[in-house]
ROMI-275761 format. One record per atom (N, C-alpha, C): x, y, z. Coordinates in pm, whole numbers, plus 50000, padded with zeros to 5 digits. Last residue first. Example, Ala and Ser with C-alpha at 12.3 -4.5 7.8 and 13.67 -1.06 7.14 Angstrom:
BEGIN
512854977550708513674989450714512905000350787513194943150780512304955050780513204967050780
END
This chain:
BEGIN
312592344011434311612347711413310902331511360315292350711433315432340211459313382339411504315922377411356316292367411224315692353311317314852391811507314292394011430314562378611336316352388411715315452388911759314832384511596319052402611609318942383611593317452380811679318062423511344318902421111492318222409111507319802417910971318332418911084318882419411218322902436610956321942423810955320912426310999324472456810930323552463410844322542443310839326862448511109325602461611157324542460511066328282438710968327092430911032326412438111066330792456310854329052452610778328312443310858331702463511097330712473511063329582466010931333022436811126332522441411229331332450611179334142430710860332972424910914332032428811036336872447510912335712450010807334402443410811337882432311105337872445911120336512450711035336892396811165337782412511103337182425711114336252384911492335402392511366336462399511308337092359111709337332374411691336402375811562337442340112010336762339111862336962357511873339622316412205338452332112213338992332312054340062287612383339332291012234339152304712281342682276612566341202280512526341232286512428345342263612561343862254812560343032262012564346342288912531346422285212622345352275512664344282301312308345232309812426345112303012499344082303311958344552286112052345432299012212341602312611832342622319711842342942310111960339472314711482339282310811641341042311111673337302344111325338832335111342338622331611490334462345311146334842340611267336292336111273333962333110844333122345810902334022355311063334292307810768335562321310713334932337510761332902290910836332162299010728333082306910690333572279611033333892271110957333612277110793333472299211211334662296511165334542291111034330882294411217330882306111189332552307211171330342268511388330072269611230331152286211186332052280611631332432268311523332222267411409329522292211735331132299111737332062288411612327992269911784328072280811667328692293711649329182257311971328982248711825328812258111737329372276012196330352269412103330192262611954326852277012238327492290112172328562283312099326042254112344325412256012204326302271112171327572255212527327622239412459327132249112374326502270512704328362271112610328152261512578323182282612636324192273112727325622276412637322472317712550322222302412519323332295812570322612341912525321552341612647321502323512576324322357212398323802349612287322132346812393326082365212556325452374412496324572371812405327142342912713326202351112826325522360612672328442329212519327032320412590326322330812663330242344912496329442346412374327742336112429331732343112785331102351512747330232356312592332572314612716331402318512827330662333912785333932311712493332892305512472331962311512613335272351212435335602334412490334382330812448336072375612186335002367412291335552355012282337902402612139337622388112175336682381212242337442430612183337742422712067338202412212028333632435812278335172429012332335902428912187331412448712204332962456912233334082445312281329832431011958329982431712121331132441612141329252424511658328892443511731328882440011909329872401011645330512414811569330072426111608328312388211816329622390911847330382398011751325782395311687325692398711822327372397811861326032385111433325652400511437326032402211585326152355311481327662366211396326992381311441323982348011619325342346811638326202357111554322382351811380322282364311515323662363111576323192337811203323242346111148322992356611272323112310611366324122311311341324592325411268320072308311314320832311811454322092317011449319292308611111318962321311168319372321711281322002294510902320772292410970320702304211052324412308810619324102309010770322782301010794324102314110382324292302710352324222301310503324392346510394322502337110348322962322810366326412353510417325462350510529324352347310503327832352710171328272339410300327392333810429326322372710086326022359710026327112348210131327252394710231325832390610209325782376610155330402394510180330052391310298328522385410352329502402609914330432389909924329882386510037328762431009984327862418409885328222405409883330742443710104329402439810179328412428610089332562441209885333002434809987331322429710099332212440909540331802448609662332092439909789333412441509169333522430509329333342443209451331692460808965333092454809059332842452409170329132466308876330012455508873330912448308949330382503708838329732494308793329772475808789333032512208966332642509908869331602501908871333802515909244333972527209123333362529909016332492510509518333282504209401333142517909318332402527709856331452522409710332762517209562332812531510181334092529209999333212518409949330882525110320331572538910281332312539310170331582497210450330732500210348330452513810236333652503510621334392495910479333122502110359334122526010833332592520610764333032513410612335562546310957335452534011013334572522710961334942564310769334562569910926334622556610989335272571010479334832559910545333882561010677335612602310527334542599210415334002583410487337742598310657337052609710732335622602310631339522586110480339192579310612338432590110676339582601210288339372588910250338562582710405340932624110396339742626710326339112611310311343682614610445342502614610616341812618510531344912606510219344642596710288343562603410384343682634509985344942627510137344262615110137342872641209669342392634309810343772633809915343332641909419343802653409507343632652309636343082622009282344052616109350344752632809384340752601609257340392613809359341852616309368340652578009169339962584309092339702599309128342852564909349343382563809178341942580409091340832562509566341882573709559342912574209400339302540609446339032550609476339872562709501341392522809352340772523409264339852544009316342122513609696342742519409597342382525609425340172508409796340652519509863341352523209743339092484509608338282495609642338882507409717341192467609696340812474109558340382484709562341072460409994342602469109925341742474109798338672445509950338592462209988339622466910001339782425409830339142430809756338722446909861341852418909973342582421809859341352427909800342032422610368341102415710266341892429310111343042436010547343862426910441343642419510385341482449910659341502441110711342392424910641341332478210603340582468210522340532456410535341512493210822340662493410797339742484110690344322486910855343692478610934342372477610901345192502910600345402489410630344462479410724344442525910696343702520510582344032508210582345872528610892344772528810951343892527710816348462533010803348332518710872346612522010884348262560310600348532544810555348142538410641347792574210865346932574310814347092559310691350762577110916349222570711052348252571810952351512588910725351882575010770351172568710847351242613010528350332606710618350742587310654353602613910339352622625010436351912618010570353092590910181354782594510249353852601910367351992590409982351622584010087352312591610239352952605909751351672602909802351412602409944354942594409771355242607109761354122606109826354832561809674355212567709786354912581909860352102554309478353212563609500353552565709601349962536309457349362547409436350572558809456351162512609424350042515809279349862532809303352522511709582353232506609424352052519409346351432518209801352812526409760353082522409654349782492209808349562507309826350432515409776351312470209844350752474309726349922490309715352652477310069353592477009925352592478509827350842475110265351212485310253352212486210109349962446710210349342457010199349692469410176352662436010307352352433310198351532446010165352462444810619353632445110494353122442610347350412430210679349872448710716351542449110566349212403610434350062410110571350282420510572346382396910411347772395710388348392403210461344272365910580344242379710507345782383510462344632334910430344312344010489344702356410445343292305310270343842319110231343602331610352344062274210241343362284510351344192298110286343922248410088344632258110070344092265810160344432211910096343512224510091344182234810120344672186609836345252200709898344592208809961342982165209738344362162209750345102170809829339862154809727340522167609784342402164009850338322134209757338932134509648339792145709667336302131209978337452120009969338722123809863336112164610146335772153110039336622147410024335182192510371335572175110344334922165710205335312226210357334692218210332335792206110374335092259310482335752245610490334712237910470333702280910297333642277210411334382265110393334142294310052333742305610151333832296110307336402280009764335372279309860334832293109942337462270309459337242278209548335872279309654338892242209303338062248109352337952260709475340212222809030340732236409143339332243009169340202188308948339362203309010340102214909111341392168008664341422176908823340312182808807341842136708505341092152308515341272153408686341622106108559343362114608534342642128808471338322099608547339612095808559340672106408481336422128308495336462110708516337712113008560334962154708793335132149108631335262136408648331982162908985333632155708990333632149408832329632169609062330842178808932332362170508934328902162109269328192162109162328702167209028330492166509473330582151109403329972153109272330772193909450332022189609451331872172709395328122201309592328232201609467329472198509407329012183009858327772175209736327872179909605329992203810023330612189109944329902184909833329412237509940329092225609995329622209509929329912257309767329262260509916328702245909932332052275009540331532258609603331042264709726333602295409393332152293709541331612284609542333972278509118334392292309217333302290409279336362254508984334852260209015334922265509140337282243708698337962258808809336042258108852338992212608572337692217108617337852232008692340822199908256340862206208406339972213808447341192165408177340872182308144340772186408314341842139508042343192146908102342812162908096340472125007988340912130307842341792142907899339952102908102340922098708067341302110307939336542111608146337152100608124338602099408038334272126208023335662134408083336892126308106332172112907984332532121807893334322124207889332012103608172332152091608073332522105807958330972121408348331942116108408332592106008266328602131808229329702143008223331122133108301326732109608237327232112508129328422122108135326572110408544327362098208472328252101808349325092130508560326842135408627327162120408593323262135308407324292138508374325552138008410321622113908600322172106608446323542117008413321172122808814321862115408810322812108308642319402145108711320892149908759322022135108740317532134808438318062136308527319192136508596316822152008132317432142808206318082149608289315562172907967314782164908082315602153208152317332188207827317022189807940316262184008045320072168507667318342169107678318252180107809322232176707443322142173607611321042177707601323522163507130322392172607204322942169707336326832165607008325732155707053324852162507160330792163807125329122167907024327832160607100331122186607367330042179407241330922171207161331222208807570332172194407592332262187507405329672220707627331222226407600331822217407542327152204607666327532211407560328212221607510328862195207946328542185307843328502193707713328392218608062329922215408063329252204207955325422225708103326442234808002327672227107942324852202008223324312203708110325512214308049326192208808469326362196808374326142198208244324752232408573326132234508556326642223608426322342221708568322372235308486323922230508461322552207108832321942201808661322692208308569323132224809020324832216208998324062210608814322672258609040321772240809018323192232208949323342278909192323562274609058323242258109086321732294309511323182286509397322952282709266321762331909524321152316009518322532313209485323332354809552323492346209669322902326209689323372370709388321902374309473321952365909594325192361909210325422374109279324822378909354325282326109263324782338009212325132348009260327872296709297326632311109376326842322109300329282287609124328372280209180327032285809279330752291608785330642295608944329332293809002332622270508610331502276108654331662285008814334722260508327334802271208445333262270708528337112237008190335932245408171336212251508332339552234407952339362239208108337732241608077341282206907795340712214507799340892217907935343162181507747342082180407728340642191407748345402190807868345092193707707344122192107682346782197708121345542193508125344832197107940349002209908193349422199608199347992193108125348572237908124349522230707984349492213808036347222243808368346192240508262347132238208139349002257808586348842243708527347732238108413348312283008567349682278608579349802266408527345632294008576346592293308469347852287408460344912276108785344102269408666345502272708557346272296408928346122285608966346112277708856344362322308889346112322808848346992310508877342082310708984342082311608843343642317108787342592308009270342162293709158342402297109037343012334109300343752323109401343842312709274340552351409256342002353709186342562342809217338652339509459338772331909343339992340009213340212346709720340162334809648339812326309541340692373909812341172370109699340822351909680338672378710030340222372310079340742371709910336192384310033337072393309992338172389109992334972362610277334882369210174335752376710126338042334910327336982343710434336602355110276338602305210177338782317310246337682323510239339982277810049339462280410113339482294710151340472256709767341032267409830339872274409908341342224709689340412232309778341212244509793341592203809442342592211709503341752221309565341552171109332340702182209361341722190309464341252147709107341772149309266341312164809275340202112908967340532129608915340672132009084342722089608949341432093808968341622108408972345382084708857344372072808771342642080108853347832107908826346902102608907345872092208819350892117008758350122111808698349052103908790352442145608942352242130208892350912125208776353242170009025353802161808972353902145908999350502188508957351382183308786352722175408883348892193009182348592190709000349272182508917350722200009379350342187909372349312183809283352112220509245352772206909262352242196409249350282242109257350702236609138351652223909149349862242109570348742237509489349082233909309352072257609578352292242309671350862235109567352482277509454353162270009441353082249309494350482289609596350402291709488350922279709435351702293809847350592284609829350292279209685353722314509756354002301109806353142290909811352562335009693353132327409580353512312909662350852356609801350162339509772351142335809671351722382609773351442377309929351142356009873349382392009468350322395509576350242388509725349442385109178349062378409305349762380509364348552408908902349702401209002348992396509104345462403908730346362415608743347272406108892343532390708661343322403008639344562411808718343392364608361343782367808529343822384508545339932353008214341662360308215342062363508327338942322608263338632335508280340342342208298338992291608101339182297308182339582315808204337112276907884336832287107950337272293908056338082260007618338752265307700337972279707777337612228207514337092241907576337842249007634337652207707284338192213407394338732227007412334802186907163335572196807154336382201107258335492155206976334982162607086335822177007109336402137706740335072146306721334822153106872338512130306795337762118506813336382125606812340542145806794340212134006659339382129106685339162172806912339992165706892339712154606769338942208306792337752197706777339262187606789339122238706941339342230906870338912215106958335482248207049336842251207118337552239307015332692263306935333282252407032334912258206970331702283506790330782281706902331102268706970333172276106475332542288806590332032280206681336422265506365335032259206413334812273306524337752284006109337952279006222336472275506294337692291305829339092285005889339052280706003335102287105643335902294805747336852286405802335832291905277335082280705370335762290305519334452322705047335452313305128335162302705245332702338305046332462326405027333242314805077334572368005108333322356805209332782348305154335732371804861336212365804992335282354305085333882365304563333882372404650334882363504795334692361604285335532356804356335812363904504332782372204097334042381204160334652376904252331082349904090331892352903907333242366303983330292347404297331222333004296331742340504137328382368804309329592366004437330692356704393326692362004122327332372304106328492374804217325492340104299326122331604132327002343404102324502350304515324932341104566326282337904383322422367404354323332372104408324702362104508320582343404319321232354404210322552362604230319852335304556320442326704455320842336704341318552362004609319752349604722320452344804597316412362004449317552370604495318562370504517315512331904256315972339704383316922353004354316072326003916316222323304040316062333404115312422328703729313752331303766314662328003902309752306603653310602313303761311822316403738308342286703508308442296503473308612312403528308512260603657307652268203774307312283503667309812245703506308762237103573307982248903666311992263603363310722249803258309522247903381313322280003539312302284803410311522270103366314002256303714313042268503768312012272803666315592244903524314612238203623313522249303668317352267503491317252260903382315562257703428318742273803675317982286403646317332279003587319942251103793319252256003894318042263403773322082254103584321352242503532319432243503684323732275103666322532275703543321562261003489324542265103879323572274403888323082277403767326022244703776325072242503909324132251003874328202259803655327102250403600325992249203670329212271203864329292279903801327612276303723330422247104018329632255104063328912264803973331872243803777330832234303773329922240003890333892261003770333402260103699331982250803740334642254704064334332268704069333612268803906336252235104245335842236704129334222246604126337312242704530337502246304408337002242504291335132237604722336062226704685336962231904597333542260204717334622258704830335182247904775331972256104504332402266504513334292262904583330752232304611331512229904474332302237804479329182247904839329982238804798330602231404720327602265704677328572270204726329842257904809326312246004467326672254304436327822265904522324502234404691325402226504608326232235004548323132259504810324262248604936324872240404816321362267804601322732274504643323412263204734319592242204585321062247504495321832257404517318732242204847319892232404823320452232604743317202263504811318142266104948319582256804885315582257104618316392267904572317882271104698314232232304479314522236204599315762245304576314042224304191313302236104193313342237304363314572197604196315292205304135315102220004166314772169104376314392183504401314822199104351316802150804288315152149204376314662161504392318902166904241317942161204141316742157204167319382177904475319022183904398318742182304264320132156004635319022161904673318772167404549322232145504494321082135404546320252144204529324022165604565323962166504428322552153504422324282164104870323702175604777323292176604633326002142904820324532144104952323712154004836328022150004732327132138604678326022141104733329112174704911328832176104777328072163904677330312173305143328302179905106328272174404973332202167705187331762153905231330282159505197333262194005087333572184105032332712171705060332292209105371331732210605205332052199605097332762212105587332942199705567332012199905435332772235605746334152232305695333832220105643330832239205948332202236105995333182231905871329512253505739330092263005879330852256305917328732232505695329232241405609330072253705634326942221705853328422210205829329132222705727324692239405886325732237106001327392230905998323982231905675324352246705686325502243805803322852209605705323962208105600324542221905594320972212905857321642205405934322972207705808319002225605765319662237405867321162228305910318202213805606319012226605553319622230005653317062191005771317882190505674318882198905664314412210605854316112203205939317222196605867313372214605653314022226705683315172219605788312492188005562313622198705476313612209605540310632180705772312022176005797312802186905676309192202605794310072203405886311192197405857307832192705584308452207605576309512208705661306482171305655307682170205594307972184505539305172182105885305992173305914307282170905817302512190105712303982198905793304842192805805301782171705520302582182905463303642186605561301132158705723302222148405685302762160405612299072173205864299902169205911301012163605885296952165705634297782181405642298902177805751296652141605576297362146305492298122161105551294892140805831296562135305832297332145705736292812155905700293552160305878294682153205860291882140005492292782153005478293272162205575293902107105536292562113805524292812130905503296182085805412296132097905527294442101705440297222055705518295802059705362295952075705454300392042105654298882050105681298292055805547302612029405678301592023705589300072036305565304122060805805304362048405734303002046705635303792091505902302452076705925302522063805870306222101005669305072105905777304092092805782308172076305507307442090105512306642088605628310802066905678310192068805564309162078605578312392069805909312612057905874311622055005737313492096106095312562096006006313092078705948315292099406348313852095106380313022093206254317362111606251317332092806190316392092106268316622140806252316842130806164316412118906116317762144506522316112147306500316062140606325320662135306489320022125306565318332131506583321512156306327321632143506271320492133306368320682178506529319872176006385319942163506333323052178206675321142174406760320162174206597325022179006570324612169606624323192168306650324722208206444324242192606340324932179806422325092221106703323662215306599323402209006480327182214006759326262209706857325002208106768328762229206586328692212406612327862207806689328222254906614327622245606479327812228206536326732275406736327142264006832326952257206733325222299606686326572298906612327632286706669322672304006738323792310106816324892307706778321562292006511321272305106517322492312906612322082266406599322772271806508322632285306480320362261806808321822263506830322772269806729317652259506735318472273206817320082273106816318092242406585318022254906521318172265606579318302221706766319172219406690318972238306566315462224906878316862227906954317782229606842313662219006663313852232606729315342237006819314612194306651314542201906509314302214506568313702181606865315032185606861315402192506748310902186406861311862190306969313482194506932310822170706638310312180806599310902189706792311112142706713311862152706584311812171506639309092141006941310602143006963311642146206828306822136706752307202151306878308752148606915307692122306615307092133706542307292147206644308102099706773308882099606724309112117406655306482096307111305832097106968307142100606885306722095407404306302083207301306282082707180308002115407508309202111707478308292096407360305922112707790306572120507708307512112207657302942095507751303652097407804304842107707738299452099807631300762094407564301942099807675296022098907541297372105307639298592091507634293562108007325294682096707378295652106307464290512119407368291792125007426292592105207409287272124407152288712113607227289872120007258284082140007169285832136007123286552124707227282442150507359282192155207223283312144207113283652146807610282552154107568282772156207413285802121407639285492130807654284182138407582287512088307690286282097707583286072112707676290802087807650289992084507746288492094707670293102059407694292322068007579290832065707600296422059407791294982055607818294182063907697299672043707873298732048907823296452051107827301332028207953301232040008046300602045107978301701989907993301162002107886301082013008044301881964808100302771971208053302491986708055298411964808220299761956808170300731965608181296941996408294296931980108221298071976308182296382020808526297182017308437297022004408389294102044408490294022030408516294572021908442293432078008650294392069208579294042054208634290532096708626291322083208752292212075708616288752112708540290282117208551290712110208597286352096808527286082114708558287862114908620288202073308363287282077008400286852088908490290222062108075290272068208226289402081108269290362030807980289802043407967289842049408115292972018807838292832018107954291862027807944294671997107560294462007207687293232008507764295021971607428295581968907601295121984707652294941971907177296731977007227296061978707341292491960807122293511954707065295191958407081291021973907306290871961107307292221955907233291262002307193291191997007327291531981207318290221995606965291712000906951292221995407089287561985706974288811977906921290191982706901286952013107014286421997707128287741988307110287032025506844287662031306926287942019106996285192011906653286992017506632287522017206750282882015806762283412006206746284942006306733282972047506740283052039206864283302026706854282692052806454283812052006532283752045306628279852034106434281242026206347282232030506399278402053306539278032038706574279612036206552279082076606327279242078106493279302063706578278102066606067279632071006120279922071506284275652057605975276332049906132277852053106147275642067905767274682075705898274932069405964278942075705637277822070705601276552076205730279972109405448280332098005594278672091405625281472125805269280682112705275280382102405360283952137105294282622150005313281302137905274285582118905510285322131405401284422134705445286262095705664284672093105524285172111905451288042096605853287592083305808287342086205650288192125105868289252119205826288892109105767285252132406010285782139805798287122133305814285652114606216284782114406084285102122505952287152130706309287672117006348286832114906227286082156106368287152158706285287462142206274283662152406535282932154606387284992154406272284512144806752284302133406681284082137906541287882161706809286872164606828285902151006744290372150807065290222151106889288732152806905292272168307280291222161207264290902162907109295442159407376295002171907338293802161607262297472139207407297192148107524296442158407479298382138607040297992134907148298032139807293297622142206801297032146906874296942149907012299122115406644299932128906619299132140206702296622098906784298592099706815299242112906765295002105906649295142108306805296342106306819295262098906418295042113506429295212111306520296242067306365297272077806339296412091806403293912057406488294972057106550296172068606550292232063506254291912065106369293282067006504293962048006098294122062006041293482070706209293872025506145295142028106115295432043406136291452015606141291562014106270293312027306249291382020105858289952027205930291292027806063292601991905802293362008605705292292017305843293751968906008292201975105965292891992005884295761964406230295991958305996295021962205930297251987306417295981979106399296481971506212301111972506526300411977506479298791970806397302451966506843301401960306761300691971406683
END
């Protein structure tokens, strides 16, 4: 219900474009009256106000007590001196332009063109005529309707820059030739007509453009053109290159027919998969040979350092020809060990995905609809590394006939999980080949007790194989016993090389933040016991807690890839790798963690 009083119209219009933010009375009056405001201006607003109340249902809300009426989530409430209207988010058309007229400019600044003359077209068709419709503006509106329509021609420009970047100069060229009779002396839109003519080939009438530009300028402003525009007309007479249209969409992945883009973020593979071709194999089967009607999910499971996210991503590469509809990628724990907000994750994959803004104020539930209706039957393939829990697995599940190759740290259960893969450590054989490949028999040859005792030392975990090896690659006057005299039994001892590179005690840190403080003394107290097996009685005597409860968290701590459990004869005894043993040393002592 709009007021039909012009007074009530304009009253209305300043607090609305004001709104959640208090209008002072002396500024409500120089809008009404000017610099002529009769001596019952103050009497006459309040009346206004009375009848605004009265006639849209709000609500005055008294020393701060919301008092919702009917329908309405609004209130308009007096304050010292002024009126506060308060307006829910998302009520006013001016603030949500003008939101997405900022988004839609960040994006293009980053070079995400389809995304931003999506989010521009749709900050856009919020305009349905000028600023305040019917509204008489007073000179507080008036100035408000100036900005407003600054904004919209700068969203405009930014939005026909964007279609220019993608290549769609031809479908500019009426649009443009509109504008720039409505607006002869806008200098942005005669270069944009002018370099689009350009790109169409006709190169004469671009040519025209710009003297008919110079023409307008000199009669109505007695202006030469621009810099820009000068140098923009001396580019197109030398048939400069870079005018040229670009050959390929920036800041998305080729564009299908149906305007969506497909992404390809899967991460380069870094070098042979040694020991895992057979799994390898079994997880590319059950990808590609069939045609599934629901998306299915391929689990790979393992203990830190085990190679498992090399595992997924020489995985992804094998079969991602079956999946055209693209790859995207996330990884789900931080390097500090938080997780990655499954929101965050959506939001990105949607504007991989585009066209068309992704709000940030919508909720999880909405995106994982929208990212499921998105993904729907377009046959793409999901790689998500360090999953730490089922939920973020539902919350990322693509649509129909799309996969997920996922990497884990702890066994997980989900309905959709077609394979699970367990990656263990590799074998003292294997290990030792890649040693002698990379670093030379000759080398090695010398010290043979010394090869197995780097072996055991790394526990046939692939990422502290790296680190032994990368390190003697950078020392390579070293022996083997300099290496292991330097370690001293201490994985933590072999520092990465480089800056960055995957650290084994940092991996092992972030499996143990996902621990409870029981389950985190548990691991410290049977990684530093001298047995190199503990049963369930004797982890109950060192824990000082019943075998009902050691067991259960002898259990998690499997279930974490922390803990191997070992079948002797119907009983359970639990072990620690080699390399876990010395980094638990560096935990709180379980006095402390269970605080």
């Amino acid at each position: 219900m709009t007021p039909s009083a012009p007074k009530l119209r304009q009253v209305f219009a300043l607090l609305a474009i004001e709104a959640n933010r208090a209008v002072r009375t002396d500024q409500l009056i120089e809008e009404l009256w000017e610099e002529r405001p009769p001596l019952s201006a103050v009497t006459t607003l309040q009346t206004y106000i009375y009848q605004l109340r009265k006639l849209l249902c709000w609500s005055q809300s008294l020393a701060g007590t919301h008092e919702a009426t009917g329908t309405s989530d609004v209130t308009l409430r007096t304050t010292p001196g002024g009126y506060v209207l308060h307006l829910p988010d998302g009520a006013l058309d001016a603030v949500e332009f003008e939101r997405l007229a900022n988004l839609g400019r960040e994006q293009l600044s980053s070079g995400f063109f389809e995304r931003a003359a999506g989010t521009l077209r749709q900050a856009l068709s919020l305009w349905g005529g000028r600023a305040f419709g019917a509204v008489s503006p007073g000179p507080l509106l008036h100035a408000q309707l100036v900005r407003l329509e600054e904004l919209r021609k700068l969203a405009l420009d930014h939005r026909i820059e964007a279609d220019l970047q993608l290549g769609r100069h031809i479908d500019l060229i009426g649009e443009l030739t509109t504008l720039v009779t409505q607006q002869p002396t806008h200098e942005r839109f005669q270069g944009k007509l002018m370099l689009g003519l350009y790109r169409a080939g006709r190169r004469a009438e671009a040519l025209q453009a710009y003297q008919r530009a110079r023409s307008a300028l000199a009669s109505e402003l007695g202006l030469e053109p621009s810099a820009e525009l000068r140098r923009l007309h001396q580019a197109m007479l030398a048939a400069d290159p870079t005018l040229d249209a670009p050959t390929e969409l920036a800041g998305c992945a080729p564009v299908t027919a149906g305007g969506h883009c497909q992404p390809d973020q899967l991460p380069s593979e870094t070098g042979p998969l040694l020991g895992r071709q057979e799994p390898l194999d079994e997880v590319c089967r059950a990808l590609t040979g069939h045609d599934r009607r629901t998306p299915v999910i391929a689990l790979t499971v393992g203990a830190p350092g085990s190679g498992k996210s090399a595992f997924v991503v020489h995985a992804a590469h094998r079969v991602h020809g079956n999946y055209p509809g693209g790859t995207l990628f996330a990884r789900l724990q931080r390097a500090d060990g938080t997780l990655m907000p499954t929101a965050d994750v959506l939001r990105d994959f949607l504007r991989a995905l585009g066209p068309g803004p992704v709000h940030d104020e919508v909720c999880p539930e909405e995106l994982q609809t929208d990212f499921r209706n998105a993904t729907a039957r377009r046959k793409l393939l999901v790689v998500l590394d360090d999953v730490v829990d089922a939920e973020q697995l539902t919350a990322l599940l693509p649509g129909a006939g799309c996969a997920v190759i996922a990497s884990s740290r702890r066994l997980l259960w989900h309905p959709a999980v077609v394979i699970t893969t367990r990656i263990a450590p590799l074998a003292d054989e294997t290990c030792r080949g890649m040693l002698v490949d990379v670093l030379g028999a000759d080398r090695l040859r010398a010290d043979s007790t010394g090869l197995g005792e780097l072996v055991r030392l790394s526990g046939g975990l692939p990422m502290a194989l790296r680190a032994v090896v990368s390190l003697l690659q950078l020392r390579p006057h070293w022996p083997v016993a300099k290496l292991l005299t330097c370690a001293r039994g201490d994985v933590r001892r072999i520092a990465p090389t480089t800056a960055g590179a995957p650290n084994l005690a940092d991996s092992v840190a972030r499996s143990v933040r996902l621990l409870s403080s029981a389950e985190r003394a548990a691991f410290r107290t049977v990684s530093t016991a001298s047995d190199a097996f503990v049963s369930v009685p004797r982890a109950a005597k060192l824990l000082g807690v019943a075998e009902a409860e050691a067991e259960l968290l002898l259990e998690d701590l499997v279930e974490f890839q922390l803990v191997e459990a070992e079948d002797v004869g119907g009983i359970f005894r639990y072990s620690v790798r080699t390399p876990f043993r010395s980094l638990a040393t560096s935990l709180p002592a379980p006095e402390a963690v269970c605080k």
